[in-house]
Structure formats: structure tokens, C-alpha cells
C-alpha positions in Angstrom: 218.5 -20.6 79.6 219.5 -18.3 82.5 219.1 -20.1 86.1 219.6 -16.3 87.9 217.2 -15.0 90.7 215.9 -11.4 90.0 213.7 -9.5 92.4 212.8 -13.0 93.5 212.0 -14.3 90.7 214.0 -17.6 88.7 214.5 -16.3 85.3 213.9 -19.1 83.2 210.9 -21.0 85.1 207.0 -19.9 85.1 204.2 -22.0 86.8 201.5 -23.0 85.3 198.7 -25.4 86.6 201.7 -26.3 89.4 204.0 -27.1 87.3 207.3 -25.1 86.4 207.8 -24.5 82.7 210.8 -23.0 81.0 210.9 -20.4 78.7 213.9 -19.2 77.0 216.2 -16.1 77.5 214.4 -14.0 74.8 210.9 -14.2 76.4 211.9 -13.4 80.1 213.9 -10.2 79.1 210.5 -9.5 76.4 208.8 -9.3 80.3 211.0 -7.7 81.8 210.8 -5.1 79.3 207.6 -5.1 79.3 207.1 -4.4 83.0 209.3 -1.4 83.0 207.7 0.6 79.9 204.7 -0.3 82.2 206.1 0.7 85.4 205.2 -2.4 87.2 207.5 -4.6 88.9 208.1 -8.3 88.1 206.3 -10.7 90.8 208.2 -12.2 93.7 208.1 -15.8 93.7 205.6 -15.8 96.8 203.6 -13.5 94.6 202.9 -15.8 92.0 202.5 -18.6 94.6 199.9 -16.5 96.4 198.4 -16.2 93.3 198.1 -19.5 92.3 196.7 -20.5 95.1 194.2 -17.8 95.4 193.2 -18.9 91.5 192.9 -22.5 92.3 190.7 -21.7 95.5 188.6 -20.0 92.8 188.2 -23.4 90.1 187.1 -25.4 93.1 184.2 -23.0 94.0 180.8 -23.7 93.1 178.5 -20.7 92.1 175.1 -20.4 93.0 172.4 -19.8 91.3 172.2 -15.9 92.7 175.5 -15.4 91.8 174.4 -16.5 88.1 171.7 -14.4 88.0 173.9 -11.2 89.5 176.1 -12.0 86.9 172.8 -12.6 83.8 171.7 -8.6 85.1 174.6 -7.5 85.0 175.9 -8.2 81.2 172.1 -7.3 80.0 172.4 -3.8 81.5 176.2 -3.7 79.7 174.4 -4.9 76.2 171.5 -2.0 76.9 173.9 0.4 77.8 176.2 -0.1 74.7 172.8 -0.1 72.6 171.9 3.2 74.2 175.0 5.1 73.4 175.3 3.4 69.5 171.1 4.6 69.1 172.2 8.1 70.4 175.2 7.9 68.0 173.1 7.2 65.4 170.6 9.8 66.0 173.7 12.6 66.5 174.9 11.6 63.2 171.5 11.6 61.2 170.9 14.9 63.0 174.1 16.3 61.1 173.8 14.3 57.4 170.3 16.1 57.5 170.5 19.2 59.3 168.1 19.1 61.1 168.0 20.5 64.6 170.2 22.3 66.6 
């Protein structure tokens, strides 16, 4: 296990639920890896406390009911849309098998 600081970060600690977890050699250079084929940078610490916090501030919140129902509309006009575009796939593909139409 490394104890080194790079870009800010402890190699060899990750936080999760407030708690600092270790993780061996292997997996942090697997990340770091990972982050430069992607061309993203690895997260300060204050990053990933900033982050925490703004994700427990987010399990404390209560949603309301207009929320819910913002949220209801919004996954049955995903499901239509999805049916919409499989029906005209469908339809294209009939349209070939039989030749019919232009």
C-alpha cells in the first residue's frame, strides 16, 4: 500500500459513507489509468469532500410530491418515446421484408 499524495489525492485511501477505506496498489494505478485514457484528472481531496458533502445534503432531502410527479411524467414520456421509435422500426423493416412502398 502506497501512503504518497498525488494531485492531492492519498493514494491508498477512498471515502466512503465518511469513512476512509483502503484499496491496494493495483486498483489506484487501474484509476489512474483509467482517468488518463479518459482525459480527466484524478479529484483533489477537497473535490471528493465537496462532493460528499453535497451527496449527503441530497439523502437528507425530502421530495415532494411535485417533484414525484415531475419525475412519474418524465419516465412515461422516455417509455413512449422509446416505443415510438421501436413501432417506426418495425414498420421500416416490414416495409423492406415486403416491399412495399417507397
Amino acid at each position: 500500500m502506497v501512503r504518497q499524495k498525488r494531485r492531492g489525492l492519498w493514494t491508498g485511501q477512498v471515502m466512503s459513507r465518511g469513512r476512509w477505506l483502503t484499496y491496494t496498489q493495483q486498483e489506484f494505478e487501474r484509476l489512474v489509468d483509467t482517468c488518463a485514457k479518459d482525459g480527466v484528472s484524478l479529484p483533489t481531496r477537497r473535490e471528493v469532500d465537496e462532493r460528499y458533502a453535497e451527496m449527503q445534503k441530497w439523502t437528507k432531502r425530502v421530495v415532494t410530491e411535485a417533484e414525484v410527479t415531475a419525475m412519474v411524467a418524465r419516465k412515461r414520456f422516455a417509455t413512449a418515446r422509446c416505443s415510438g421509435i421501436v413501432q417506426t422500426r418495425r414498420y421500416a423493416r416490414y416495409r423492406v421484408d415486403m416491399n412495399v412502398g417507397g
